[in-house]
mmCIF file of the N, C-alpha and C atoms, coordinates in Angstrom:
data_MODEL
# 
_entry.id   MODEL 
# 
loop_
_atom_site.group_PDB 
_atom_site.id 
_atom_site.type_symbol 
_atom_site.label_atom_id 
_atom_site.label_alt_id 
_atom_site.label_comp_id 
_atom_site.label_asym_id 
_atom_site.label_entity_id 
_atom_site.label_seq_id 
_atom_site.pdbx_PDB_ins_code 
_atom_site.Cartn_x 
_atom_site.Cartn_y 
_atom_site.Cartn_z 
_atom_site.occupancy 
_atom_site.B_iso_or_equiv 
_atom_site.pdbx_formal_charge 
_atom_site.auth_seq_id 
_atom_site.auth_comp_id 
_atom_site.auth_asym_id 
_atom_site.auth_atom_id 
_atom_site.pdbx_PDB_model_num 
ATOM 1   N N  . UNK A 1 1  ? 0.846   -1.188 0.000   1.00 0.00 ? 1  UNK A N  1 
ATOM 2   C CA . UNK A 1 1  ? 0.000   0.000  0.000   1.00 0.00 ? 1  UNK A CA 1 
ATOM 3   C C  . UNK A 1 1  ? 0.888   1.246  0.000   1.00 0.00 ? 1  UNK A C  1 
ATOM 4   N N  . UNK A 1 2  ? 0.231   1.985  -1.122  1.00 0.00 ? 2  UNK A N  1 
ATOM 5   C CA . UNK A 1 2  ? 1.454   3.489  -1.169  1.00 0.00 ? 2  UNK A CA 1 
ATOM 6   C C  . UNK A 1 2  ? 0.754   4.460  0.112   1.00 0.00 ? 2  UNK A C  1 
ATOM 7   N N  . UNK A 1 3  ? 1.561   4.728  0.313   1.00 0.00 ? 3  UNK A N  1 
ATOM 8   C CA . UNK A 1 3  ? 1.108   6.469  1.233   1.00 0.00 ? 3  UNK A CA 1 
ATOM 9   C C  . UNK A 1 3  ? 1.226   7.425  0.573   1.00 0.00 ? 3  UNK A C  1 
ATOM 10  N N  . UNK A 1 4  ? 1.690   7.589  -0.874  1.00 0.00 ? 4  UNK A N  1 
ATOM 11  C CA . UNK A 1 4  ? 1.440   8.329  -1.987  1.00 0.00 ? 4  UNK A CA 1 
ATOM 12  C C  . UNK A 1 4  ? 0.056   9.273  -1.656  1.00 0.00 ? 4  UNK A C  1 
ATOM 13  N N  . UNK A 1 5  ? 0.057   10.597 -1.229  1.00 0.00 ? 5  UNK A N  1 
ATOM 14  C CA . UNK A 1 5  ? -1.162  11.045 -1.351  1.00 0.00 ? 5  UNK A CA 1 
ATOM 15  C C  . UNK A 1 5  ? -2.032  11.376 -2.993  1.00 0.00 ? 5  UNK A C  1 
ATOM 16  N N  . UNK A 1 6  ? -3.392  11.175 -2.910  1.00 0.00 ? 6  UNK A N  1 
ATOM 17  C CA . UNK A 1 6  ? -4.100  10.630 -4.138  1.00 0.00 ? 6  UNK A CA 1 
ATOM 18  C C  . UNK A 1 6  ? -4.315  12.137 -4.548  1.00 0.00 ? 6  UNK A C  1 
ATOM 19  N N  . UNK A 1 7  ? -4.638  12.546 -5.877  1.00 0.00 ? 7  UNK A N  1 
ATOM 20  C CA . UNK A 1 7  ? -4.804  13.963 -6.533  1.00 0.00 ? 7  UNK A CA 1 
ATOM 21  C C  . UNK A 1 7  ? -6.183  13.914 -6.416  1.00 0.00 ? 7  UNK A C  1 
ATOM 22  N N  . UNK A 1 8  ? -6.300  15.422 -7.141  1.00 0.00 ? 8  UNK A N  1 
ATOM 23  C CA . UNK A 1 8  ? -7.777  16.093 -7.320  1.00 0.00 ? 8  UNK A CA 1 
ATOM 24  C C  . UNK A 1 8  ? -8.193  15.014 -8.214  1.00 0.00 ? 8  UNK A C  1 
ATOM 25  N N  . UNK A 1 9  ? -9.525  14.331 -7.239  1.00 0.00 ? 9  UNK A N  1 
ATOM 26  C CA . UNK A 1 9  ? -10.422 13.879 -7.944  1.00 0.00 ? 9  UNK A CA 1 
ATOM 27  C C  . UNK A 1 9  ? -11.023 14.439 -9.428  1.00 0.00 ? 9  UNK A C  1 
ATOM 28  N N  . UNK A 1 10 ? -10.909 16.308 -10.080 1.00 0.00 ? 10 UNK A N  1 
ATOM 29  C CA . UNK A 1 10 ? -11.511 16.456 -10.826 1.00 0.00 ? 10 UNK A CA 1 
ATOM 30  C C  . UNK A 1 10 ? -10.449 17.074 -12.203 1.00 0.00 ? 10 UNK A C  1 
ATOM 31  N N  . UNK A 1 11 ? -8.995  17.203 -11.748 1.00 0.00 ? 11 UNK A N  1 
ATOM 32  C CA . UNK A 1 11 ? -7.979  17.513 -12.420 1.00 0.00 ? 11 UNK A CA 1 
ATOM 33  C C  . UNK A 1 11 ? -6.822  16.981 -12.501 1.00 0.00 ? 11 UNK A C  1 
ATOM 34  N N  . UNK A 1 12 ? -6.713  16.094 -11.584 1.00 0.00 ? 12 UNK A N  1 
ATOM 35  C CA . UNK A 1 12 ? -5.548  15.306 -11.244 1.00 0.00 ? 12 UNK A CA 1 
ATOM 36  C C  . UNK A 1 12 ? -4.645  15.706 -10.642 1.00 0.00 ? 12 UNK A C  1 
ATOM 37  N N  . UNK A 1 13 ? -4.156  17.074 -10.396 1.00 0.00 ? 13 UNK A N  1 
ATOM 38  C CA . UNK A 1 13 ? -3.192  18.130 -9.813  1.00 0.00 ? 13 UNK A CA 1 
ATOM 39  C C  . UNK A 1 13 ? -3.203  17.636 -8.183  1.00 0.00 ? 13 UNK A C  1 
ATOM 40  N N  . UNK A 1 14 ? -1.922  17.750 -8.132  1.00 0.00 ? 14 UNK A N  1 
ATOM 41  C CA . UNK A 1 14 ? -1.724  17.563 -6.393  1.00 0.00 ? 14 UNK A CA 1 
ATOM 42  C C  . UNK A 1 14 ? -2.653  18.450 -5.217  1.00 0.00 ? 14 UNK A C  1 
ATOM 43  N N  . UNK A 1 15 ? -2.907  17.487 -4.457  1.00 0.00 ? 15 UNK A N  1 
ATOM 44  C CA . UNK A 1 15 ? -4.308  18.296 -3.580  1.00 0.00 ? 15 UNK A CA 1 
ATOM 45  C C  . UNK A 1 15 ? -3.696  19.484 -2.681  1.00 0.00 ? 15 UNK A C  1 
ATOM 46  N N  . UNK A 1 16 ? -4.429  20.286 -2.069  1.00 0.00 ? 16 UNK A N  1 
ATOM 47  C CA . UNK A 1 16 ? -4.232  21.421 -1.244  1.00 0.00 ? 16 UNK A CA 1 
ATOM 48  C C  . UNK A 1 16 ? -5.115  21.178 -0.325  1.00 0.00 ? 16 UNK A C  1 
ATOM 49  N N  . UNK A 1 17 ? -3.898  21.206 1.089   1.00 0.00 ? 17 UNK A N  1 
ATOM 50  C CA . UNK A 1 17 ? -5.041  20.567 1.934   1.00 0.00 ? 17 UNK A CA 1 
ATOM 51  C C  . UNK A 1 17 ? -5.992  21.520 2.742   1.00 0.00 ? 17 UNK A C  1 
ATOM 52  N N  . UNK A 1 18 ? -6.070  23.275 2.237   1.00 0.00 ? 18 UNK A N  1 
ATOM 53  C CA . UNK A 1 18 ? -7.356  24.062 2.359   1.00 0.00 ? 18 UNK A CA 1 
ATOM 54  C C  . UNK A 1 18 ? -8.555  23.869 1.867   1.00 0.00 ? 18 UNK A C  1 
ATOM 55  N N  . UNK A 1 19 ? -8.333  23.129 0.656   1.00 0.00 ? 19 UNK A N  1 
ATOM 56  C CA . UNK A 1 19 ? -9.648  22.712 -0.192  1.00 0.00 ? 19 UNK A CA 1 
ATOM 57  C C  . UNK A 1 19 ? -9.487  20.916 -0.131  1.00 0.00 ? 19 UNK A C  1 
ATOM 58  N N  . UNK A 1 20 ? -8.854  20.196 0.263   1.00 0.00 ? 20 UNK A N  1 
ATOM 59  C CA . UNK A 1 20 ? -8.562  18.935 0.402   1.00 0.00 ? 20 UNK A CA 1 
ATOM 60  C C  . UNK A 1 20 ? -9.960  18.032 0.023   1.00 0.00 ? 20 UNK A C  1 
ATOM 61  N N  . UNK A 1 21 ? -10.434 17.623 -0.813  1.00 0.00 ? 21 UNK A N  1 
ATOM 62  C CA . UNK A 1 21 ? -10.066 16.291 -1.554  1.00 0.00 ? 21 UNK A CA 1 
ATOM 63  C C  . UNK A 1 21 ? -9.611  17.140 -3.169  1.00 0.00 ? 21 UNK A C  1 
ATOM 64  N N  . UNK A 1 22 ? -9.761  18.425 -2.999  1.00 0.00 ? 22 UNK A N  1 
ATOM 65  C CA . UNK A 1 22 ? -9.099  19.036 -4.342  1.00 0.00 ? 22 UNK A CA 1 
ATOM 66  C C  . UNK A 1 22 ? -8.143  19.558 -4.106  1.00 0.00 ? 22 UNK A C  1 
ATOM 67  N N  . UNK A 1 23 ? -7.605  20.522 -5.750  1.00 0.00 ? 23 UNK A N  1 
ATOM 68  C CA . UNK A 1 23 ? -6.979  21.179 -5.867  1.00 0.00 ? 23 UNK A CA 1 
ATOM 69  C C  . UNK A 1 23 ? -6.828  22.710 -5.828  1.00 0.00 ? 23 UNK A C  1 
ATOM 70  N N  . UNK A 1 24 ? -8.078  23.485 -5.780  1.00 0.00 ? 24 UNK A N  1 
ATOM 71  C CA . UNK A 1 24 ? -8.259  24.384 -5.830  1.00 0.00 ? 24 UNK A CA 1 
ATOM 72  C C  . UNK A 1 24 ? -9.715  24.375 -5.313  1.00 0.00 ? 24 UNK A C  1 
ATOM 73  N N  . UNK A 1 25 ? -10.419 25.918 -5.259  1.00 0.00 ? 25 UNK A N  1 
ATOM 74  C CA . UNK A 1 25 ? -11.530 26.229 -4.784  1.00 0.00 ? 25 UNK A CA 1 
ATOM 75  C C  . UNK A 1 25 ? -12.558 25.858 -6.440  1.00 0.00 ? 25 UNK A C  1 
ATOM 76  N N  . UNK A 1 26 ? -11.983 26.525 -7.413  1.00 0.00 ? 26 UNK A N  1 
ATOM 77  C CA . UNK A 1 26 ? -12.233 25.668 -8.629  1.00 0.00 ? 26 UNK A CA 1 
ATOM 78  C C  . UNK A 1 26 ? -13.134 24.450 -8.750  1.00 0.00 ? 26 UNK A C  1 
ATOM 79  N N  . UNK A 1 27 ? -11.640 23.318 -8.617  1.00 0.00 ? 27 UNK A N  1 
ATOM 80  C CA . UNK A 1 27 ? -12.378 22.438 -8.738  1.00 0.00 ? 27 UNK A CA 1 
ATOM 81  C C  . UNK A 1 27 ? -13.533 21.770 -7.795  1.00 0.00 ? 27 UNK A C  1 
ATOM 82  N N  . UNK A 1 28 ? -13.570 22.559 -6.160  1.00 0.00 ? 28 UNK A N  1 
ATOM 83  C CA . UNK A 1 28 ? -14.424 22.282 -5.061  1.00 0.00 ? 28 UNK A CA 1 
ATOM 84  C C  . UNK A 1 28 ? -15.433 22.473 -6.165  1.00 0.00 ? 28 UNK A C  1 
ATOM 85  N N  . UNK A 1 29 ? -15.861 23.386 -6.652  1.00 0.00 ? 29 UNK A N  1 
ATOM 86  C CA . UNK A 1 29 ? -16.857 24.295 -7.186  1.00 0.00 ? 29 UNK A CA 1 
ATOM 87  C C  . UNK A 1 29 ? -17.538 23.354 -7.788  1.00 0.00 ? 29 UNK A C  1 
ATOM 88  N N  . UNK A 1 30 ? -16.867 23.186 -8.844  1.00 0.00 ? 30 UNK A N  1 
ATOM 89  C CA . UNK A 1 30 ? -17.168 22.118 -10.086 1.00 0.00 ? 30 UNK A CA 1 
ATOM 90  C C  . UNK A 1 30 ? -17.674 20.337 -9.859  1.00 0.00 ? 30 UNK A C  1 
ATOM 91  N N  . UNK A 1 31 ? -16.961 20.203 -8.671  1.00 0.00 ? 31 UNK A N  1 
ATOM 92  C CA . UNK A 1 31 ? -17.472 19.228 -7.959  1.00 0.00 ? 31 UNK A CA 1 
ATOM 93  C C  . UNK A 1 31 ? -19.068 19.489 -7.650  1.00 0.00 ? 31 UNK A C  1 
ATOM 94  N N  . UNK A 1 32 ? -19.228 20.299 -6.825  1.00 0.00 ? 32 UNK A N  1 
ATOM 95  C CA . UNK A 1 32 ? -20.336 20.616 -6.267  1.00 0.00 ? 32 UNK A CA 1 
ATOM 96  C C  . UNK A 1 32 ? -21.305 20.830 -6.983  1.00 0.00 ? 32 UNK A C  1 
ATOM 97  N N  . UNK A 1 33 ? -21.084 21.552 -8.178  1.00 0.00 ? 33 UNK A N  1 
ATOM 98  C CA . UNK A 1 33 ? -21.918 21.763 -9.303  1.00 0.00 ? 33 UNK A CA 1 
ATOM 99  C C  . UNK A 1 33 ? -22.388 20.599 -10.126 1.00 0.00 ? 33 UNK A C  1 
ATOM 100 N N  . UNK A 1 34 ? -21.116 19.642 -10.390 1.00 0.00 ? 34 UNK A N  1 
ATOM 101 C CA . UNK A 1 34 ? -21.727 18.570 -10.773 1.00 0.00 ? 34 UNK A CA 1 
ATOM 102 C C  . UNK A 1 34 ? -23.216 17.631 -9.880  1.00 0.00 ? 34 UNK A C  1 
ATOM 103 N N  . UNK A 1 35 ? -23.096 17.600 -8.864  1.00 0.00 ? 35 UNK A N  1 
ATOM 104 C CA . UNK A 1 35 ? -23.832 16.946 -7.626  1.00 0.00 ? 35 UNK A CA 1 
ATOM 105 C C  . UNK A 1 35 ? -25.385 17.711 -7.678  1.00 0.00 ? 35 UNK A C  1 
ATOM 106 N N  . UNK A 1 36 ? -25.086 19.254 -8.013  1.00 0.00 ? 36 UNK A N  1 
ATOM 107 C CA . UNK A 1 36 ? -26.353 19.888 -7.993  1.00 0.00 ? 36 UNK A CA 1 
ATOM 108 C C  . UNK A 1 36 ? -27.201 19.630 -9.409  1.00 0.00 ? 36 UNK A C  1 
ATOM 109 N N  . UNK A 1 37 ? -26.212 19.829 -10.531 1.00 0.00 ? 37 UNK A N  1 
ATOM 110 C CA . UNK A 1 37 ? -26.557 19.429 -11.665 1.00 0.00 ? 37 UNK A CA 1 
ATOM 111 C C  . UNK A 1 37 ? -26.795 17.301 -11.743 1.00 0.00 ? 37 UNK A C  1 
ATOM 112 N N  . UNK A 1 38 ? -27.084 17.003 -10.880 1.00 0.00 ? 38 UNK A N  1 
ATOM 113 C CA . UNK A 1 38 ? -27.473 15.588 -11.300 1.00 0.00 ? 38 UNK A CA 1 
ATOM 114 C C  . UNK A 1 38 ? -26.495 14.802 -12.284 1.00 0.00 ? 38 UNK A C  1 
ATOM 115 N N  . UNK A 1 39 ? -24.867 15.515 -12.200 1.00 0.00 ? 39 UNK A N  1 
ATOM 116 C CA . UNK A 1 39 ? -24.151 14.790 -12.978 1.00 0.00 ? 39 UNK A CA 1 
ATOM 117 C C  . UNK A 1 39 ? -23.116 13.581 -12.207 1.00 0.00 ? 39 UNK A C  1 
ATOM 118 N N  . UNK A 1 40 ? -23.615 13.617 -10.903 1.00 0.00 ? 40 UNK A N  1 
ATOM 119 C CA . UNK A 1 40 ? -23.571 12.067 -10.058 1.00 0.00 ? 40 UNK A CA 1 
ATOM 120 C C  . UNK A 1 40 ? -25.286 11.789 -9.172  1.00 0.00 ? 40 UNK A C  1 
ATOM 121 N N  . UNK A 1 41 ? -24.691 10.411 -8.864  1.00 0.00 ? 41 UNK A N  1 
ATOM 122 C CA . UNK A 1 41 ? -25.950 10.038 -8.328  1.00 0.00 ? 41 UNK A CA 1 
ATOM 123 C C  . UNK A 1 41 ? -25.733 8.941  -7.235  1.00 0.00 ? 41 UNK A C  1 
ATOM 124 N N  . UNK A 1 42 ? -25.991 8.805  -7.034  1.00 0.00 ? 42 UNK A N  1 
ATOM 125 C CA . UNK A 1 42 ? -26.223 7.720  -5.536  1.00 0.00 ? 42 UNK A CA 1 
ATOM 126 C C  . UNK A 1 42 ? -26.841 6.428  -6.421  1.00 0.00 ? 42 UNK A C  1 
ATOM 127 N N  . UNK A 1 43 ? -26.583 5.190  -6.336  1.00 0.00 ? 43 UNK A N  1 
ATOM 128 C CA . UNK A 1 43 ? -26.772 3.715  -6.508  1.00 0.00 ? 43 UNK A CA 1 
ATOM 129 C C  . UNK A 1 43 ? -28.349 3.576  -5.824  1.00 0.00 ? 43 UNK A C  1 
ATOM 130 N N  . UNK A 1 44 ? -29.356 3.342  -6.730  1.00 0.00 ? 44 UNK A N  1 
ATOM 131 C CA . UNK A 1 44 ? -30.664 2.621  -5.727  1.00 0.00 ? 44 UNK A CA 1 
ATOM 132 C C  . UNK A 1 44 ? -31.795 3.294  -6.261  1.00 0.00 ? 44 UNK A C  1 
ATOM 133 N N  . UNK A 1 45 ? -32.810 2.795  -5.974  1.00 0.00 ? 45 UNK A N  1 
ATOM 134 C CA . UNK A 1 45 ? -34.098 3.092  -6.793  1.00 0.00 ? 45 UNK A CA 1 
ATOM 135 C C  . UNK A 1 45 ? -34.763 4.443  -6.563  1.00 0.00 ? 45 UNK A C  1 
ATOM 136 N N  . UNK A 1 46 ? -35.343 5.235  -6.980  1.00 0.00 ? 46 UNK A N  1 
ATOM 137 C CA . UNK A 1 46 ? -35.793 6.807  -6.364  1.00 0.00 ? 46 UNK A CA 1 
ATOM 138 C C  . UNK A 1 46 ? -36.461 6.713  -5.366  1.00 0.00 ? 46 UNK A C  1 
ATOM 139 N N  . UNK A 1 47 ? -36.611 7.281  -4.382  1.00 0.00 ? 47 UNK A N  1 
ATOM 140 C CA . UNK A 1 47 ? -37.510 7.486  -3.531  1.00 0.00 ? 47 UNK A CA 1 
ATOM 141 C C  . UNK A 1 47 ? -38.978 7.339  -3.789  1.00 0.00 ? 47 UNK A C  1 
ATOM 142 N N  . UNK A 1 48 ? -40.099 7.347  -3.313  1.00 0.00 ? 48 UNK A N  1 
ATOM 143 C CA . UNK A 1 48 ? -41.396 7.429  -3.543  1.00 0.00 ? 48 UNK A CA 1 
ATOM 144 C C  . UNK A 1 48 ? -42.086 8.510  -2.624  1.00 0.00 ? 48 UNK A C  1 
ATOM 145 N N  . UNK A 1 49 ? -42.521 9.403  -3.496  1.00 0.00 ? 49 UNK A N  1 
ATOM 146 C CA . UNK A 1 49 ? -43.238 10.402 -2.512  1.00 0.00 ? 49 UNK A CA 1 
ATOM 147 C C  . UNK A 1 49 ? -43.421 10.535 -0.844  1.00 0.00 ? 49 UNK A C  1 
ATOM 148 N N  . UNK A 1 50 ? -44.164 9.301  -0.752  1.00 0.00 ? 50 UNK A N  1 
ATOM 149 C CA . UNK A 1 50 ? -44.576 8.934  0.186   1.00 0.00 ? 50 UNK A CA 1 
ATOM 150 C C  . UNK A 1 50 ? -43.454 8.711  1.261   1.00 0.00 ? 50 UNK A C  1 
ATOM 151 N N  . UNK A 1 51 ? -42.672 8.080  0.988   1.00 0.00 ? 51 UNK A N  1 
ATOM 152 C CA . UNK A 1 51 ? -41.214 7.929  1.969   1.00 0.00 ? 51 UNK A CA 1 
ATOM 153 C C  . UNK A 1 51 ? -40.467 9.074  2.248   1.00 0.00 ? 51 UNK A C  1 
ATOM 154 N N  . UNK A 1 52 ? -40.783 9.908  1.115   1.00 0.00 ? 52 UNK A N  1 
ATOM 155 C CA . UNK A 1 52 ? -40.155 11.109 1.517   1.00 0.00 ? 52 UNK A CA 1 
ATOM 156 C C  . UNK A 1 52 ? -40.858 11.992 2.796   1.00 0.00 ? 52 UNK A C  1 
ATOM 157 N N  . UNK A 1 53 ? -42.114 12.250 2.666   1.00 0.00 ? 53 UNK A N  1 
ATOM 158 C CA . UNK A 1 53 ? -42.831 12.505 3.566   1.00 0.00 ? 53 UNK A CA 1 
ATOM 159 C C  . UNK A 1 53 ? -42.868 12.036 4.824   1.00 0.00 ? 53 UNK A C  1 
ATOM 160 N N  . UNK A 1 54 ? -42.796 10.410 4.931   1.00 0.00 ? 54 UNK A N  1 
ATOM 161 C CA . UNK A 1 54 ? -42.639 10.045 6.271   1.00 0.00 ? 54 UNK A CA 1 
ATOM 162 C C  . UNK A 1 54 ? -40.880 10.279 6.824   1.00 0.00 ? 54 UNK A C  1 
ATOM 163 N N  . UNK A 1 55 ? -40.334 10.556 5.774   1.00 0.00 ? 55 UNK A N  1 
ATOM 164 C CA . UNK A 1 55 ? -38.844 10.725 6.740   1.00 0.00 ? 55 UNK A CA 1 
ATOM 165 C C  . UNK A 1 55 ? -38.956 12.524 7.426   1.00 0.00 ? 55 UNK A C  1 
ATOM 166 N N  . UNK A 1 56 ? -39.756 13.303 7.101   1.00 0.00 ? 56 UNK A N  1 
ATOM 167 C CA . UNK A 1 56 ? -39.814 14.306 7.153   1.00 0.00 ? 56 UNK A CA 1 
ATOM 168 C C  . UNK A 1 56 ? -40.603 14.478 8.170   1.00 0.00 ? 56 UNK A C  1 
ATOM 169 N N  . UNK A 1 57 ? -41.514 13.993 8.697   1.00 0.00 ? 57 UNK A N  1 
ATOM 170 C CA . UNK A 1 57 ? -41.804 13.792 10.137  1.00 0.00 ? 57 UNK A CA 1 
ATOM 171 C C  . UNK A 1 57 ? -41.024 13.647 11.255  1.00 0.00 ? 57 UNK A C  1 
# 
């Protein structure tokens, strides 16, 4: 196992550990944007209305 620390998940550039799992505030950004924009997703079937509601209780 390396102890090699791993790069920006979204540029590859060595991380900064103010913005740490990135490289910049940048790529924080772009990360985040992706997540808002639905360009990742979580594994598993959608929710159903209804479940949503009862977790919200």
């Amino acid at each position: 196992m390396s102890d090699k620390p791993r790069p920006c998940p979204i540029c590859s550039r060595p991380r900064v550990a103010a913005v740490a799992p990135f490289c910049s505030e940048r790529c924080r950004d772009r990360d985040l944007s992706r997540w808002f924009g639905e360009g990742y997703a979580v594994p598993g079937r959608p929710a159903l209305p209804e479940e949503i509601a009862r977790a919200e209780d």
